[in-house]
MARBA-3410 file (N, C-alpha, C, O; in Angstrom, 1 decimal):
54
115.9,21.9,-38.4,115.5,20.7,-37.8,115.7,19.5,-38.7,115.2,19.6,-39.8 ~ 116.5,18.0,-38.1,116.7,17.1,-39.3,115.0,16.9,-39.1,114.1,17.4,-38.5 ~ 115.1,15.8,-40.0,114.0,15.0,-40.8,114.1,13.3,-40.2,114.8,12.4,-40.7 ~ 113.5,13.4,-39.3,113.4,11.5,-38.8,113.2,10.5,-39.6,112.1,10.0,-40.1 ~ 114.7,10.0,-39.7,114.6,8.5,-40.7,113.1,7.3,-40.8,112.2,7.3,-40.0
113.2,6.9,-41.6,111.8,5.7,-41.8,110.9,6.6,-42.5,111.2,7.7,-42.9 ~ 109.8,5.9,-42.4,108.5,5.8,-43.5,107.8,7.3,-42.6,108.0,7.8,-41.5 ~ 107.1,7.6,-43.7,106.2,8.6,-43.2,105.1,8.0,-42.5,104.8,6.8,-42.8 ~ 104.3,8.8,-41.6,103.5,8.3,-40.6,102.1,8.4,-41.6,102.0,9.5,-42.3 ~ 101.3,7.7,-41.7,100.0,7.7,-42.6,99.1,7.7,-41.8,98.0,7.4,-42.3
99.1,8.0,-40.4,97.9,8.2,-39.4,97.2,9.6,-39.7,97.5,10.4,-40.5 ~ 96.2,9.6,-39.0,95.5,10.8,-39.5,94.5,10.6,-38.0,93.6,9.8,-37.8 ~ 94.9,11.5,-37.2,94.6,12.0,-35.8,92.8,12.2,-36.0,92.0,11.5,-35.4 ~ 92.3,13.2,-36.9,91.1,13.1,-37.0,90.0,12.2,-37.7,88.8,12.3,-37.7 ~ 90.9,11.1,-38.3,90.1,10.1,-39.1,90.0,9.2,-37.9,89.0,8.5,-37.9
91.0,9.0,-36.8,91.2,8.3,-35.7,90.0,8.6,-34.9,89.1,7.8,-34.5 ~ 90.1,10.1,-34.8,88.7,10.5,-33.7,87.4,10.1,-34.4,86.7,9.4,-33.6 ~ 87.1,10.2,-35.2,86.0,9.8,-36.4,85.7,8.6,-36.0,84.9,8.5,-35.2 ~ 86.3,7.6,-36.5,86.4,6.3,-36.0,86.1,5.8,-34.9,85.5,4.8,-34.6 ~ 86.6,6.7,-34.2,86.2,6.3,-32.2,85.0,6.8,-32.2,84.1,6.1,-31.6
84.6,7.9,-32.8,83.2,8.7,-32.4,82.1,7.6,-32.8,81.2,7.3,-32.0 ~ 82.3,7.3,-33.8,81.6,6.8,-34.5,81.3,5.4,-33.6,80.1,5.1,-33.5 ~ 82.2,4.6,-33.1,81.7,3.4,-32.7,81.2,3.7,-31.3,80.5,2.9,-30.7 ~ 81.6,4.9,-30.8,80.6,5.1,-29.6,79.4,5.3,-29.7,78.4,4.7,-29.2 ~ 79.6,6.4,-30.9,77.9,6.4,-31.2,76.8,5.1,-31.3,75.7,5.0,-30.7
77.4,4.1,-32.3,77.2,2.8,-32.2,76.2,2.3,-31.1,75.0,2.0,-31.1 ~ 77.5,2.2,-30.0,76.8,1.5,-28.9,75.9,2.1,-28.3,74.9,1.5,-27.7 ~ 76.1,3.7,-28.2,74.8,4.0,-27.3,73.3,4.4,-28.2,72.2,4.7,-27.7 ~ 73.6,4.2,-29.6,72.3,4.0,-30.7,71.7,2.2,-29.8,70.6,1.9,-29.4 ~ 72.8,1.7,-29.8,72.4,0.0,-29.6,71.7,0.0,-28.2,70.6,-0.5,-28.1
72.6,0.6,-26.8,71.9,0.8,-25.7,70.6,1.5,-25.8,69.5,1.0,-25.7 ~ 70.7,2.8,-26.2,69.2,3.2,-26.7,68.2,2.5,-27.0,67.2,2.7,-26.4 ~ 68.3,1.4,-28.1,67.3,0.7,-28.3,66.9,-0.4,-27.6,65.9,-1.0,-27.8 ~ 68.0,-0.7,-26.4,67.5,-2.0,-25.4,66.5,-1.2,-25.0,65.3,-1.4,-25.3 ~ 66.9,0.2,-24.1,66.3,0.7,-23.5,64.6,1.1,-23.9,63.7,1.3,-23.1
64.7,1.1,-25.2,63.2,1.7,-25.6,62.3,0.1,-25.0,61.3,0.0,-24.3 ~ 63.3,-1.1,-26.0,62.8,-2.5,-25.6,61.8,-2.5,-24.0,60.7,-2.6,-23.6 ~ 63.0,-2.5,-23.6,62.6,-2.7,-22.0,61.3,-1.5,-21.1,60.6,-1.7,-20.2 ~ 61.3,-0.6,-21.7,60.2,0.4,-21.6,59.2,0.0,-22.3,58.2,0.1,-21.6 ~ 59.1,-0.4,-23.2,57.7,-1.0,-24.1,57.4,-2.3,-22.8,56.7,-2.0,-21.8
58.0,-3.5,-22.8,57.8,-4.6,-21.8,57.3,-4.0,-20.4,56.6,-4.8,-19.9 ~ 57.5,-3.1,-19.7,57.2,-2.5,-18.5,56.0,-1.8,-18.9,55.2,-1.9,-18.1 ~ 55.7,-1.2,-20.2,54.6,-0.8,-20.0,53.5,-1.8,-20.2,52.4,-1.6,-19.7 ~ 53.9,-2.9,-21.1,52.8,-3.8,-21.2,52.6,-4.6,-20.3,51.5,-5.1,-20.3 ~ 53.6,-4.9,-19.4,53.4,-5.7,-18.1,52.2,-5.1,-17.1,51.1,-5.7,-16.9
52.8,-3.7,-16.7,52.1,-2.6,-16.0,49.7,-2.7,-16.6,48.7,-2.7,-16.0 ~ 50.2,-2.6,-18.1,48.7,-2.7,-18.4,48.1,-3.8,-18.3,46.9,-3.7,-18.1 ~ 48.6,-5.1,-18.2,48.4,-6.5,-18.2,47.9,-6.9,-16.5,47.0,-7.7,-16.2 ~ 48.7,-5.9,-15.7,48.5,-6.0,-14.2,47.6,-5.2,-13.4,47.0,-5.4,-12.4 ~ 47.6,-4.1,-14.4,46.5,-3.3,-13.8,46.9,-2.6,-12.8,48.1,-2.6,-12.4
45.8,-1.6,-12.0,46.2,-1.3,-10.8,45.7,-2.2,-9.9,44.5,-2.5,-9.6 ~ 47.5,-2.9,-9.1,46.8,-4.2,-8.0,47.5,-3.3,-6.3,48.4,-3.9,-5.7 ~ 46.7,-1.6,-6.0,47.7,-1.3,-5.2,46.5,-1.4,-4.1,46.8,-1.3,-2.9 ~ 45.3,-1.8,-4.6,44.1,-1.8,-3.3,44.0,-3.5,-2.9,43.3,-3.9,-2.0
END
């Protein structure tokens, strides 16, 4: 089998996935924490309002 002219390829397929993993992880660490946000505020609203179902 020849050998394909030019530069060697310096990609690295698993350092690639790493990289992707990684910034997914990212955002859903980042969504995660809106979400805790917005669950704290709901619950303090909820105690602030009381029960208004009567």
């Amino acid at each position: 089998m020849k050998k394909k002219p030019g530069r060697k390829s310096t990609r690295n397929p698993q350092e690639e996935a790493y990289k992707r993993l990684e910034n997914e992880n990212l955002k859903l660490k980042e969504k995660l924490r809106q979400a805790g946000l917005i669950i704290a505020a709901q619950k303090k609203i909820a105690e602030l309002l009381g029960d208004q179902t009567t």
